[in-house]
C-alpha positions as CSV (number, residue, x, y, z in Angstrom):
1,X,-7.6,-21.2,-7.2
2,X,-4.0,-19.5,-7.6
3,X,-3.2,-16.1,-5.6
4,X,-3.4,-14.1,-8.8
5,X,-7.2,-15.7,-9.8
6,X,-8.3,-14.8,-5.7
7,X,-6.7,-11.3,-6.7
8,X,-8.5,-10.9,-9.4
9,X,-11.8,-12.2,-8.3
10,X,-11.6,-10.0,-5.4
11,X,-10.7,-7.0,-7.7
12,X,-13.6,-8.0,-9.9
13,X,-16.0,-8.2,-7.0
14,X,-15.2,-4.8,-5.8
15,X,-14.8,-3.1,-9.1
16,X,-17.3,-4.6,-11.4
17,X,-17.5,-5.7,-14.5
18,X,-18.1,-1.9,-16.3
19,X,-15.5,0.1,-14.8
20,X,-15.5,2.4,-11.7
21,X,-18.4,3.3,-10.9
22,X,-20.0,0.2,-12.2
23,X,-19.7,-2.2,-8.8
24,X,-21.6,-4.8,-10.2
25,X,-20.0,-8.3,-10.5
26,X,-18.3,-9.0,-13.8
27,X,-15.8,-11.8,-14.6
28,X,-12.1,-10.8,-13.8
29,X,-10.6,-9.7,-17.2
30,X,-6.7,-10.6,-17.5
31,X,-4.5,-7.5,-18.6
32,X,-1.8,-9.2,-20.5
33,X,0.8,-7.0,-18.6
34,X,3.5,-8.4,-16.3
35,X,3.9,-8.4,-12.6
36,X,5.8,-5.1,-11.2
37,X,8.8,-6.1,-10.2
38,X,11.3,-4.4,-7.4
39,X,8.5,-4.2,-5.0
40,X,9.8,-3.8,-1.6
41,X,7.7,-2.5,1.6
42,X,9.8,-0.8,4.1
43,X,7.6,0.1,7.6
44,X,7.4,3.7,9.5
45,X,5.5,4.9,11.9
46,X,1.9,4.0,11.4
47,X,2.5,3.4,7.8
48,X,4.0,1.3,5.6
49,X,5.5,2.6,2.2
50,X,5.6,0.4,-0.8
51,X,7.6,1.0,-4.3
52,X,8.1,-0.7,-7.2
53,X,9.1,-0.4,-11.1
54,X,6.9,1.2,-13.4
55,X,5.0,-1.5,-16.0
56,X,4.4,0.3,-19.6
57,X,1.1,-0.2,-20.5
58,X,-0.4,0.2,-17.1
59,X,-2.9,3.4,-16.1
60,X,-2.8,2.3,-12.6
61,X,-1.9,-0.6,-9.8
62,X,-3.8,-2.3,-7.3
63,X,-2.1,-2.9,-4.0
64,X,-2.8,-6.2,-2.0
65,X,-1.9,-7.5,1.4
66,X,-2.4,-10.5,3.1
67,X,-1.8,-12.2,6.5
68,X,0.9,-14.9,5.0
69,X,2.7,-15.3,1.7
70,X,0.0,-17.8,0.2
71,X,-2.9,-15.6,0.7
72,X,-5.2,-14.7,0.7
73,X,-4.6,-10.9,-1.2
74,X,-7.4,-8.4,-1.1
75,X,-6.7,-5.0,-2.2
76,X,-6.0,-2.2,0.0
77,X,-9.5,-0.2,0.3
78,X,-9.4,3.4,2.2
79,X,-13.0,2.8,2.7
80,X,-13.7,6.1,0.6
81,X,-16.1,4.2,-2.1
82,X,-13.6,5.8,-4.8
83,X,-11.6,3.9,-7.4
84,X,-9.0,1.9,-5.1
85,X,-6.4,1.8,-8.0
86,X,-3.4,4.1,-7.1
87,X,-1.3,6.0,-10.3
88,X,2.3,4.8,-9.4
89,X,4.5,4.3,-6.3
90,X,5.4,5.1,-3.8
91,X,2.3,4.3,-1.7
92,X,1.8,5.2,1.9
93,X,-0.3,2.3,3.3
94,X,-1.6,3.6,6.7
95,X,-5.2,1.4,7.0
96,X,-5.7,-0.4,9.9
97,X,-4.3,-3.8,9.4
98,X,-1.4,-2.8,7.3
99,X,2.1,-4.8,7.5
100,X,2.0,-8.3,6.4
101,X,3.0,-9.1,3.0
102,X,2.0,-7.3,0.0
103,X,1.6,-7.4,-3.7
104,X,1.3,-5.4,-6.3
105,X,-0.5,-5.8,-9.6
106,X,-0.8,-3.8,-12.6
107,X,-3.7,-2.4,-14.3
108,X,-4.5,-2.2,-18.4
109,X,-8.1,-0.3,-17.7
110,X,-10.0,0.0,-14.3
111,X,-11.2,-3.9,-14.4
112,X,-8.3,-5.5,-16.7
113,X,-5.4,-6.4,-14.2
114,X,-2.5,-8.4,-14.2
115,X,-1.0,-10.7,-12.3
116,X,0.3,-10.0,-8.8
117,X,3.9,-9.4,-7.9
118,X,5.7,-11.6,-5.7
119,X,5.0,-11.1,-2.2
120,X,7.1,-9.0,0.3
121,X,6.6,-9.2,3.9
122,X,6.7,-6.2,6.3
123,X,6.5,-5.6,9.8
124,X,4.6,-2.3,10.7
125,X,5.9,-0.2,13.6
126,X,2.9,1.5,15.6
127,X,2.2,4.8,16.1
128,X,3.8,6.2,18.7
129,X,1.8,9.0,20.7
130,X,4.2,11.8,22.4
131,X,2.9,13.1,25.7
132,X,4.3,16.2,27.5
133,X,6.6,18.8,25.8
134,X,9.8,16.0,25.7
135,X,11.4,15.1,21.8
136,X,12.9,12.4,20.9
137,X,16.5,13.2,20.9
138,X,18.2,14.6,17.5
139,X,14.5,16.0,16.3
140,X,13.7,19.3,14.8
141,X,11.8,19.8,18.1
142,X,14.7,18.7,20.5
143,X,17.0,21.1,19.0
144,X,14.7,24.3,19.3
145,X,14.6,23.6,22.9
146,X,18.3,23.0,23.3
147,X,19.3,26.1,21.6
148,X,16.4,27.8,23.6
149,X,17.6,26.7,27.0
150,X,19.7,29.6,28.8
151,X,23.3,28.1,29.2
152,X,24.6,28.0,33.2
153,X,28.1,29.3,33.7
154,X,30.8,26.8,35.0
């Protein structure tokens, strides 16, 4: 089975055959619409933010990732239950498990999608927790307090 056929099984399986709300199996239906292309995934703090180019025909896009280039893709669920298509880029990945590699595949309806876009690879940065009152220096924060600070006489 190619990555784009475990896409859209996966997709399939999660989706249904009748649509949203319908998440009973169905056969994966092709879309006859190309693979986004441009896709690039560039990592943040606790996030990682994908784009790519827009692919006429399509009402939506379903964002994969994956461990390693080969596979296998699932598509990015938020856990929510909810339609797990997003409207256009950018996305803002911040799931657990995010960074990777990631794909991006175009949708015709809400179970007709198309193949997958070649794979980027990202490294996520984590989170980073601040204690105390200290900024990191050239923040919004660090500034206030700099310009706060009484100035000492030579």
């Amino acid at each position: 089975m190619t990555i784009e056929e475990q896409a859209r099984a996966q997709w399939a399986a999660l989706m249904g055959g009748g649509g949203a709300q319908d998440r009973t199996s169905g056969e994966p239906v092709a879309a006859g619409l190309p693979a986004p292309a441009g896709v690039s995934a560039v990592s943040g703090r606790g996030q990682v933010t994908l784009r790519w180019e827009p692919v006429p025909g399509a009402i939506g896009y379903a964002v994969h990732r994956a461990e390693s280039r080969s596979g296998p893709f699932t598509v990015v669920d938020h856990g929510g239950g909810d339609v797990l298509a997003v409207p256009h880029g950018p996305y803002t990945d911040t799931t657990d498990g995010r960074g990777g590699w990631y794909a991006v595949a175009a949708l015709r309806t809400v179970n007709a999608i198309g193949p997958l876009s070649d794979p980027v690879p990202v490294t996520a940065h984590p989170a980073v927790q601040v204690q105390g009152r200290r900024s990191a220096p050239g923040s919004r924060r660090a500034a206030r307090t700099a310009a706060a600070r009484p100035r000492r006489s030579p």
